[in-house]
C-alpha positions as CSV (number, residue, x, y, z in Angstrom):
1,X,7.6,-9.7,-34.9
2,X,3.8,-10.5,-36.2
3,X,3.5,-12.3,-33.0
4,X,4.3,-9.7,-30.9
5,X,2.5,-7.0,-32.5
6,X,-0.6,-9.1,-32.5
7,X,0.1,-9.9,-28.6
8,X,0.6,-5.8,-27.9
9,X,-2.7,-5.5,-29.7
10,X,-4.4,-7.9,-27.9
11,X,-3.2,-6.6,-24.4
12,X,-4.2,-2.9,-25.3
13,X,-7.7,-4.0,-26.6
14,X,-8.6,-6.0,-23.7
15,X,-11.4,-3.9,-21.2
16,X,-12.3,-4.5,-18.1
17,X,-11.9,-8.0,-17.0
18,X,-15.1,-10.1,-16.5
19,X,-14.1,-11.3,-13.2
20,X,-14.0,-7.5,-12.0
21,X,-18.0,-7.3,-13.3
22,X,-18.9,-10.4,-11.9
23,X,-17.4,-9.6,-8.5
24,X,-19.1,-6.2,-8.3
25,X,-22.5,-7.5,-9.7
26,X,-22.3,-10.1,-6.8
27,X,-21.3,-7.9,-3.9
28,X,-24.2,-5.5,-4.9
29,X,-26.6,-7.8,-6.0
30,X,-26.2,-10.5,-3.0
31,X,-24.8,-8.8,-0.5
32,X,-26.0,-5.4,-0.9
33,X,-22.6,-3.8,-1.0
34,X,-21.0,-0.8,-2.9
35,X,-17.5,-0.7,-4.1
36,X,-15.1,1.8,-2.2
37,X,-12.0,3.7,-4.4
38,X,-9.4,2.6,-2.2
39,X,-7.3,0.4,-3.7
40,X,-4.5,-1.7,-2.4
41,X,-0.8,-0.9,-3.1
42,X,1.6,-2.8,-5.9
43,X,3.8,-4.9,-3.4
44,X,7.0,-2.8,-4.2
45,X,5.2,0.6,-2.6
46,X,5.2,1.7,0.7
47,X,2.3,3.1,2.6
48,X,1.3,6.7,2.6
49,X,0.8,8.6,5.5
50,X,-3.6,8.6,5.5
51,X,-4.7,12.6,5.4
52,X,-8.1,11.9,4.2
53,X,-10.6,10.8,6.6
54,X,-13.2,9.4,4.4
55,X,-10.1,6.4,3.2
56,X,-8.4,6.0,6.2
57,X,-8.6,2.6,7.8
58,X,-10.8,3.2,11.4
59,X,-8.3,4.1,14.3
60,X,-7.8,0.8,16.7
């Protein structure tokens, strides 16, 4: 039970990940990018039909 709680704990202090951080400090810093708000779907959900313009994928 100590192990657990001390896991829980762990899992629920942790931040943002370093990896995210150094990912966006290297698109902006190197490659002059910004990060966009669209994020990809958990592999279980299905697409939504896109009624904002400013996220939609350009039209092929």
């Amino acid at each position: 039970m100590k192990w657990s709680k001390m896991c829980l704990h762990n899992i629920a202090s942790s931040g943002k990940f370093s990896i995210d951080r150094t990912i966006s400090d290297y698109a902006q810093d190197i490659w002059g990018t910004e990060s966009t708000k669209f994020k990809l779907l958990a592999p279980h959900e299905r697409p939504l039909e896109y009624d904002d313009s400013n996220n939609a994928p350009p039209k092929k």
